[in-house]
Structures are given as structure tokens and as C-alpha cells.
N, C-alpha and C positions, 0 to 999 in steps of 0.2 A: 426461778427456773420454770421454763414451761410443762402444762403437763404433756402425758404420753402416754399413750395407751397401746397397748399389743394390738398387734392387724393379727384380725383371725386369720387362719390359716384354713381354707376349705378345699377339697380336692376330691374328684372322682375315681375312685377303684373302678375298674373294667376288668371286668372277669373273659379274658378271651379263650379260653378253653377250661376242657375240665367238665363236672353236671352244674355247673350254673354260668356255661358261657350265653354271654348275652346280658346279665346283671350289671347293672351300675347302681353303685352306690356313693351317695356325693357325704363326702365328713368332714366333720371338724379334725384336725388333726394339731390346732394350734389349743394345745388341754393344757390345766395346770398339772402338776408333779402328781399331787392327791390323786385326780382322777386317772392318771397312769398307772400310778403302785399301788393302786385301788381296784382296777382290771386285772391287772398282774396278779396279783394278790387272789382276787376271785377264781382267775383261770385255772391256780394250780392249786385250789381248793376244791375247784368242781372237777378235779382231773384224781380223786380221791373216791373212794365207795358209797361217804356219807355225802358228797357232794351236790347234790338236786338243788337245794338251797343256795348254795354258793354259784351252781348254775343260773339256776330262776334271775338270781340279782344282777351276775353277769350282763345275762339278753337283755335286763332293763336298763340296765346305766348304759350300755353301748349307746342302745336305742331311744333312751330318752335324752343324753348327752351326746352324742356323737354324732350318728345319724342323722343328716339334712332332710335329703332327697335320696329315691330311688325310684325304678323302671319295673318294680315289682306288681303282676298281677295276680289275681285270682285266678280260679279254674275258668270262669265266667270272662273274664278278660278286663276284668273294674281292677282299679287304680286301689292296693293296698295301700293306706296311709304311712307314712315313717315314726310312726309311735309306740310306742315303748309295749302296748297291749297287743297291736296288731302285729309285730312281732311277734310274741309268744303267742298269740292265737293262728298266727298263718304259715310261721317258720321252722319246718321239722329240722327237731335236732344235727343231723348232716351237715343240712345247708347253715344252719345258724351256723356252726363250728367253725365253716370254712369261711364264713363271712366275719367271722371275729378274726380268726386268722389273720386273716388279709389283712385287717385294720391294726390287728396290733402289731404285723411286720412291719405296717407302714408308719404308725404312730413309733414304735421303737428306731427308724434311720435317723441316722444324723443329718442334720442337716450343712449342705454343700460345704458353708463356709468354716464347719468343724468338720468335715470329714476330709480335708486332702489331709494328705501322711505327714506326719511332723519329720522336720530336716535335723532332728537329733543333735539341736546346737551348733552343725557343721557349719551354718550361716551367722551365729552369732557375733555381736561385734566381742565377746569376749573369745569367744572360737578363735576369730581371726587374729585378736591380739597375742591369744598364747601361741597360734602356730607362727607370726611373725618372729617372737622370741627364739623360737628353735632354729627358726633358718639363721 
């Protein structure tokens, strides 16, 4: 068998409105399961009182796994890096929030060809056989 390897999956967030219209932010969104339930996991730890920690790790794993590219500058107007440091050095808590956000509504969709509605059987070849029965 040949090998095979998963195609990343990279994609840009566009913030069109809101306090950070104008932000793009390009991600990975083709992650393993780990680093999902592993955000997850973080988010609704640092959503707790003793949470800072559980935040701090958050901003870094986003930021040093997820995060590509972004449009992000300084007050100065120089090109903030997409690094996991320059995040927590440039990123007040607000915007980090809302930038996680995004990523993890976007990292949580299904994708297309799992998300149309299941036809609940009514199309099965067994469906059709028991309803041929009854007529």
C-alpha cells in the first residue's frame, strides 16, 4: 500500500468587525485530536479563578502550534512575529480571548462532507426493502 499523509489544512480567520476588524490570522486547523482536547481542556481551565496557568499554556500552544501568519503590528507599525513569546508579550488578554475564539469555533466545524444531515435510513437499501414489504 502506498503511504499517505494528511494535507494540512491552513486557512485565514478575518476578523470583519468587532475591536479587532482588520486582523488576519492564517492557522493550522488540520490538528491532531491531542492538541484539540488539549485547548479545550486548557480553555475551560483558565475559565476558572486559579486559571492564569492554564491560561499562560493556552496563548502558547495556540501560538506556537496553530498560528502561521498574521497582519499583526506594533504601536510603531513593525511586523509582530507569530510566536508563541510575541503573543504573550504583545497580546492583551481581550484580544488573545477573542482570537482563541475564533480558532476554536473554527477548529470545532465539521467538515462539509460530515456535516450534511443524515437521511435517517430513509434511503437505505434496507429502508427500501422493508417499505417494499408493507406495500
Amino acid at each position: 500500500m502506498p503511504p499517505f499523509q494528511l494535507p494540512e489544512r491552513i486557512v485565514t480567520l478575518v476578523f470583519k468587525d468587532g475591536p479587532l476588524k482588520g486582523l488576519e490570522l492564517e492557522v493550522r486547523l488540520g490538528v491532531p485530536f491531542d492538541f484539540y482536547f488539549d485547548l479545550t481542556d486548557l480553555a475551560a481551565k483558565s475559565s476558572e479563578e486559579s486559571g492564569l496557568d492554564a491560561l499562560r499554556s493556552l496563548m502558547r500552544r495556540f501560538a506556537s502550534e496553530a498560528l502561521v501568519a498574521w497582519n499583526l503590528t506594533d504601536r510603531d507599525g513593525k511586523p509582530v512575529p507569530p510566536t508563541a513569546d510575541a503573543f504573550i508579550a504583545k497580546v492583551d488578554p481581550v484580544s488573545g480571548g477573542l482570537m482563541l475564539a475564533r480558532y476554536l469555533s473554527a477548529i470545532g466545524d465539521v467538515p462539509s462532507p460530515l456535516a450534511r444531515a443524515s437521511a435517517n435510513g430513509r434511503t437505505s437499501r434496507a429502508h427500501r426493502e422493508s417499505s417494499s414489504l408493507r406495500s
